[in-house]
PLY file of the C-alpha trace (Angstrom):
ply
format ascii 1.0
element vertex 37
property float x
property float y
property float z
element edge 36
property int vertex1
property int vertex2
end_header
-56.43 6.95 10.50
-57.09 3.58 8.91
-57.87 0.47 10.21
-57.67 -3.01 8.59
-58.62 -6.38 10.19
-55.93 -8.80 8.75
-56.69 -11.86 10.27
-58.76 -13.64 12.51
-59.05 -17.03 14.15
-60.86 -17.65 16.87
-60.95 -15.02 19.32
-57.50 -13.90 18.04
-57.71 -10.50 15.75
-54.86 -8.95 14.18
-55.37 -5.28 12.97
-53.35 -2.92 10.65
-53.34 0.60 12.01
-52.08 3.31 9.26
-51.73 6.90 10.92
-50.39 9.96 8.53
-47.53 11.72 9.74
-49.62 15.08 9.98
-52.19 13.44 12.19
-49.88 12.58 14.05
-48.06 16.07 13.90
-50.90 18.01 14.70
-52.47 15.79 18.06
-48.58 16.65 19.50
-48.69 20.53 18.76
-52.17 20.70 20.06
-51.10 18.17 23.51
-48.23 21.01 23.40
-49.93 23.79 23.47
-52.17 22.39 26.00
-49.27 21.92 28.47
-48.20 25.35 28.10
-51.33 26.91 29.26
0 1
1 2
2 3
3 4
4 5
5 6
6 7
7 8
8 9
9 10
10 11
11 12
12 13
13 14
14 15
15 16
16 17
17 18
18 19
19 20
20 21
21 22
22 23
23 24
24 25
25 26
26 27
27 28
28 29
29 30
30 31
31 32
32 33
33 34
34 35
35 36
């Protein structure tokens, strides 16, 4: 996972988030298999 502050002013932030498809793959198999037990 990446993370990129793109802008602030003030106490407003903006942030890029960049998450890989297998990350993101592999957190929902493992939330799976945790439901099935």
């Amino acid at each position: 996972m990446q993370l990129t502050q793109t802008n602030v002013d003030g106490l407003n932030h903006e942030y890029a988030i960049v998450v890989s498809a297998a990350e993101v793959g592999d957190r929902i198999s493992n939330r799976l298999k945790e439901l099935q037990q």
